[in-house]
C-alpha positions as CSV (number, residue, x, y, z in Angstrom):
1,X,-2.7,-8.9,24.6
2,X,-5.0,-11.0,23.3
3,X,-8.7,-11.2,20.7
4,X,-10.2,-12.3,18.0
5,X,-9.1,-9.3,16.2
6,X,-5.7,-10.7,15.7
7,X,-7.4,-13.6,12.7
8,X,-8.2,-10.5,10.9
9,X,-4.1,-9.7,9.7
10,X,-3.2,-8.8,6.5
11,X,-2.8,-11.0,3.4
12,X,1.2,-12.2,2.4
13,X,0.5,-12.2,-1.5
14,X,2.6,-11.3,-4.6
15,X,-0.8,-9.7,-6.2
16,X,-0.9,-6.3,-6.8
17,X,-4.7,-6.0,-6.3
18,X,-6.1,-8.2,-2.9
19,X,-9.8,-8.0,-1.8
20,X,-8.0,-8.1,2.1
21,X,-11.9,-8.3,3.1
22,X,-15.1,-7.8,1.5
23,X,-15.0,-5.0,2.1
24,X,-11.2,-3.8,2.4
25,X,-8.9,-3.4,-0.8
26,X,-4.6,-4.2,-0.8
27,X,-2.6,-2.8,-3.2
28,X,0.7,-3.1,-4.0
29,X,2.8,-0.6,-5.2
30,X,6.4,-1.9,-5.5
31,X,7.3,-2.3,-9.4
32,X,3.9,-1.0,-10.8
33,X,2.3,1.8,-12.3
34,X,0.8,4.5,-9.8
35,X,-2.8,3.8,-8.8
36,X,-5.3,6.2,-8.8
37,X,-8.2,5.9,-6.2
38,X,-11.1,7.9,-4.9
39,X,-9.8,10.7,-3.1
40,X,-10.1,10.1,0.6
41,X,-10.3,6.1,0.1
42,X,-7.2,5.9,2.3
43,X,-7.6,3.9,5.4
44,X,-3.6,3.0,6.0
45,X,-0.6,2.2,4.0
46,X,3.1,0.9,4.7
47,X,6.2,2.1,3.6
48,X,6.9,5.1,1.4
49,X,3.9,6.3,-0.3
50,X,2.9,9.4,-1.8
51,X,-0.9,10.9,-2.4
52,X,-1.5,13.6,-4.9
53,X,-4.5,15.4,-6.5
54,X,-5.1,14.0,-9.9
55,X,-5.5,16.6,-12.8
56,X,-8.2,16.9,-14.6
57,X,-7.9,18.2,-18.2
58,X,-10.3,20.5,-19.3
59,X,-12.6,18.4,-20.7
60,X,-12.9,16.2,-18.0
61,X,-13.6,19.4,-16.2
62,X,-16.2,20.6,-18.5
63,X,-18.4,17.2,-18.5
64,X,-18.3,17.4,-14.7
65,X,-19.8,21.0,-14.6
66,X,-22.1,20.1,-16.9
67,X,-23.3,16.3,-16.6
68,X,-22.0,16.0,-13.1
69,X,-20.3,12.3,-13.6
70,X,-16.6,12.7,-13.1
71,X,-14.2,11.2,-10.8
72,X,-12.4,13.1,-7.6
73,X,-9.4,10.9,-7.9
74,X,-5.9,10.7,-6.0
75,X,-2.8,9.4,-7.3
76,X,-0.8,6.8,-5.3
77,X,2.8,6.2,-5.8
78,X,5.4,5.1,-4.0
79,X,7.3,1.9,-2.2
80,X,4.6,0.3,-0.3
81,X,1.2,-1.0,0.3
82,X,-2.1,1.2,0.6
83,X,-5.6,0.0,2.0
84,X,-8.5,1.0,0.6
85,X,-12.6,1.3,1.4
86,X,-15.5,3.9,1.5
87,X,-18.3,3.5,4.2
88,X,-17.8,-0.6,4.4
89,X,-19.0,-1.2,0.8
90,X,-18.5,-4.4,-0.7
91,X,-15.1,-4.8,-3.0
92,X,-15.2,-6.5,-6.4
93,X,-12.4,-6.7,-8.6
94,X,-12.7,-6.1,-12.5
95,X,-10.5,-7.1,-15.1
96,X,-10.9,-4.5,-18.3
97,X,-9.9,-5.0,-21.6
98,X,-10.3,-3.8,-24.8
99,X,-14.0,-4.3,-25.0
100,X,-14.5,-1.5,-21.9
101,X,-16.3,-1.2,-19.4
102,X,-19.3,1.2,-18.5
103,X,-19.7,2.4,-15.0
104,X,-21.9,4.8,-12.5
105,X,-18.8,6.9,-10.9
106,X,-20.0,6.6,-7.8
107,X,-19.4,3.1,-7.4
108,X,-15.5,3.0,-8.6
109,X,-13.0,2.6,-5.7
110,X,-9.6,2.3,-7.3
111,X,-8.2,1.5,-10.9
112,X,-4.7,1.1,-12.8
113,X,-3.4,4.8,-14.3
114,X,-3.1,3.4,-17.2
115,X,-6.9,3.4,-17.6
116,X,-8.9,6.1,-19.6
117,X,-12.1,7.5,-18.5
118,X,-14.6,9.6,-20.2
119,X,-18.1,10.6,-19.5
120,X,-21.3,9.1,-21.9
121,X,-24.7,9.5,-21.8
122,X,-27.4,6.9,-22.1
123,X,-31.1,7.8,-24.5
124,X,-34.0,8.0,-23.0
125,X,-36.7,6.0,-24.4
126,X,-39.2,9.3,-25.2
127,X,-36.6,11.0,-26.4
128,X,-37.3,13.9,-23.6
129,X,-34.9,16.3,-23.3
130,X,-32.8,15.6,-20.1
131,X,-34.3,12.5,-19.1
132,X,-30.9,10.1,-19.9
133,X,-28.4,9.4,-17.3
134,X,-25.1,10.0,-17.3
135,X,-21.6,7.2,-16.8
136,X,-17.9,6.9,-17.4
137,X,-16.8,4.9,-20.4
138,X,-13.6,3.4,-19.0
139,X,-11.4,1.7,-21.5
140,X,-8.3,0.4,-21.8
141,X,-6.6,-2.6,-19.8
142,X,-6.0,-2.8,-16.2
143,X,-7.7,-3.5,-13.7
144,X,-10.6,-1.9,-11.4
145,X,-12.2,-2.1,-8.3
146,X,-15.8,-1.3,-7.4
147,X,-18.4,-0.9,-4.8
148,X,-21.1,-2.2,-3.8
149,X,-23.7,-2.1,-1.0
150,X,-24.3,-5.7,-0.3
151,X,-23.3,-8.1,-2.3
152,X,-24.3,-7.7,-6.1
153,X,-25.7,-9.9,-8.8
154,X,-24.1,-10.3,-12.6
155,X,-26.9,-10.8,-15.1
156,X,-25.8,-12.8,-18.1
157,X,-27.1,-10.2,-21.4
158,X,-27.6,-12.4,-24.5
159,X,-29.5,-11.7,-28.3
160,X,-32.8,-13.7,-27.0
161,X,-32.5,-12.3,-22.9
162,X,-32.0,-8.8,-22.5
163,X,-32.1,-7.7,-19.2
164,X,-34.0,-4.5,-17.5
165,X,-32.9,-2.9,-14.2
166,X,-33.4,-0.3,-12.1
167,X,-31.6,2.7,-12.6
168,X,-30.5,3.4,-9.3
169,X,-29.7,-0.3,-8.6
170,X,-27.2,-0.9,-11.9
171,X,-23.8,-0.4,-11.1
172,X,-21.6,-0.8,-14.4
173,X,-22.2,-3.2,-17.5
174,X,-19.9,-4.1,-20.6
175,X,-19.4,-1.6,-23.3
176,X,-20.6,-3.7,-26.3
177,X,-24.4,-3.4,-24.6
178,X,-27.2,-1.8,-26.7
179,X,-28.6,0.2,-23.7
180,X,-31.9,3.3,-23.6
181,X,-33.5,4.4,-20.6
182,X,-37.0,3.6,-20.1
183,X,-40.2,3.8,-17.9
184,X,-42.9,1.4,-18.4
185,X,-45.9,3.8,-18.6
186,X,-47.3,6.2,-21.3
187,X,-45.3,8.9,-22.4
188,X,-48.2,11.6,-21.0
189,X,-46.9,10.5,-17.9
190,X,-43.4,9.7,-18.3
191,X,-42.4,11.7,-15.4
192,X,-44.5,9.9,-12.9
193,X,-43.3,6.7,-11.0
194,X,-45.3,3.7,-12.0
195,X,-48.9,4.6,-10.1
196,X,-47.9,3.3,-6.6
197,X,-45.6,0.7,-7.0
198,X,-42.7,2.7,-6.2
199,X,-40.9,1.6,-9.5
200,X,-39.8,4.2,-12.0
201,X,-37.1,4.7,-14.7
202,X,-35.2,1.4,-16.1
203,X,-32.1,0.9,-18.1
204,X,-33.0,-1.8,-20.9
205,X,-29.5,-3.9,-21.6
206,X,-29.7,-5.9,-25.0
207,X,-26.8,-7.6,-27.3
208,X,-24.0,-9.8,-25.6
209,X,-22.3,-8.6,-22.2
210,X,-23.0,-8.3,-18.5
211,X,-24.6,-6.1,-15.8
212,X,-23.7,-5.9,-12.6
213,X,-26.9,-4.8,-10.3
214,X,-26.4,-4.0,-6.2
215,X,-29.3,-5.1,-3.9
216,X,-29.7,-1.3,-2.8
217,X,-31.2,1.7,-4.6
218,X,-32.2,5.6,-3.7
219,X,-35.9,5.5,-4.0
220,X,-37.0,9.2,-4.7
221,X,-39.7,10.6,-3.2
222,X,-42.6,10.3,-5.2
223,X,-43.9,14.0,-5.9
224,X,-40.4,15.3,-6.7
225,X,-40.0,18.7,-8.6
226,X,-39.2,18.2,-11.9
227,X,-35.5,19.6,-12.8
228,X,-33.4,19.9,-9.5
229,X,-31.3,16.9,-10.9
230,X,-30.6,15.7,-7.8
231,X,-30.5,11.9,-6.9
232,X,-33.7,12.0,-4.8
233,X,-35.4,12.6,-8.3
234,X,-37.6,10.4,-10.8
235,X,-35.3,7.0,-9.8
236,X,-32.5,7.8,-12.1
237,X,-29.4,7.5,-10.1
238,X,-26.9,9.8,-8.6
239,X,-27.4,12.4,-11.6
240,X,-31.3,12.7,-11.6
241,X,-33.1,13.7,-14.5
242,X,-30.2,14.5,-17.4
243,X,-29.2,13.2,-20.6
244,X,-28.4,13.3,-24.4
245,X,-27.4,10.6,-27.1
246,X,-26.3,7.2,-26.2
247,X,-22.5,7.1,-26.9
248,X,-22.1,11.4,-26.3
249,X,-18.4,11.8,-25.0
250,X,-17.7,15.7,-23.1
251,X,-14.5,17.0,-24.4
């Protein structure tokens, strides 16, 4: 038999973590830590390798029922190799360290179990109750692998260039980031998108760091009902319209 599909053969590397693709992930298990991935990420693995449910503590449990950021995790251990990818979504690998690393849970693919992960909650800029957004704080070191759909860009964040972005195009940025949620239009109308431009809430990034933006966002329709919370709503991500305190964490 013989294609074109046999160029496309898996990587011979020592690494643990291989982008096989853009948008396939290799990991090695052999001599490591267990790696826990989103549940269902599995597209094929070699040799012995087990997948189990990853507990979540009751915390963790709690700021899931109530903020709805959390992550359905697996664990993967084992002798072998596992693939990885969600609905052909570009793979970027992160390298985390102690300054952290803040991230929209929908967009995380994979990380070392030696990472920690608790929820946050961004301000809003009016101060309206449940108008913040909610992301994981992950912290520790190790590595992580996020998603993408198309291939992002990294805006530099310095004291004299801070950096604005849509809410439901940002995808993680570093920890050490002053960062409020804001809408440019008066506060009577804070709930409207921006007349008819189509543009509506913004995360404001100042200080020293990064943000990592995707060319792709869920634009809401524009006379949405004010608390369902759903993504669809007021441009503000996968968890709609909710939020407390910048720096909250859910026990």
């Amino acid at each position: 038999m013989q294609s074109p599909l046999f160029a496309h053969t898996e990587q011979q590397t020592q690494e643990r973590y291989t982008v096989q693709n853009p948008q396939l992930l290799r990991v090695a298990l052999e001599g490591h830590d267990d790696v826990l991935a989103r549940k269902g990420a599995m597209v094929a693995y070699q040799g012995l390798v087990e997948f189990d449910a990853e507990y979540q503590s009751r915390g963790q449990q709690r700021a899931r029922a109530r903020t709805g950021e959390g992550l359905d995790l697996m664990r993967c251990h084992g002798q072998g190799t596992v693939y990885f990818a969600n609905l052909a979504q570009y793979i970027h690998l992160v390298d985390v360290d102690q300054d952290g690393l803040t991230v929209d849970s929908s967009y995380v693919l994979a990380m070392d179990s030696s990472l920690t992960h608790q929820v946050i909650a961004v301000d809003s800029q009016y101060g309206i109750s449940g108008s913040g957004k909610y992301q994981l704080n992950i912290t520790g070191r190790g590595k992580v692998a996020l998603m993408t759909s198309g291939q992002p860009l990294m805006l530099q964040v310095t004291p004299d260039r801070y950096v604005n972005a849509d809410a439901d195009a940002i995808v993680a940025w570093s920890n050490g980031l002053r960062v409020q949620m804001q809408a440019q239009t008066h506060s009577s109308g804070v709930w409207r998108r921006r007349g008819n431009t189509g543009e509506g809430w913004e995360l404001s990034f100042m200080g020293q760091g990064y943000a990592l933006v995707q060319p792709s966002e869920m634009l809401p329709p524009q006379h949405a009902n004010i608390g369902q919370g759903a993504r669809a709503q007021f441009g503000m991500g996968q968890q709609g319209a909710r939020g407390q305190n910048q720096g909250n964490v859910w026990n």
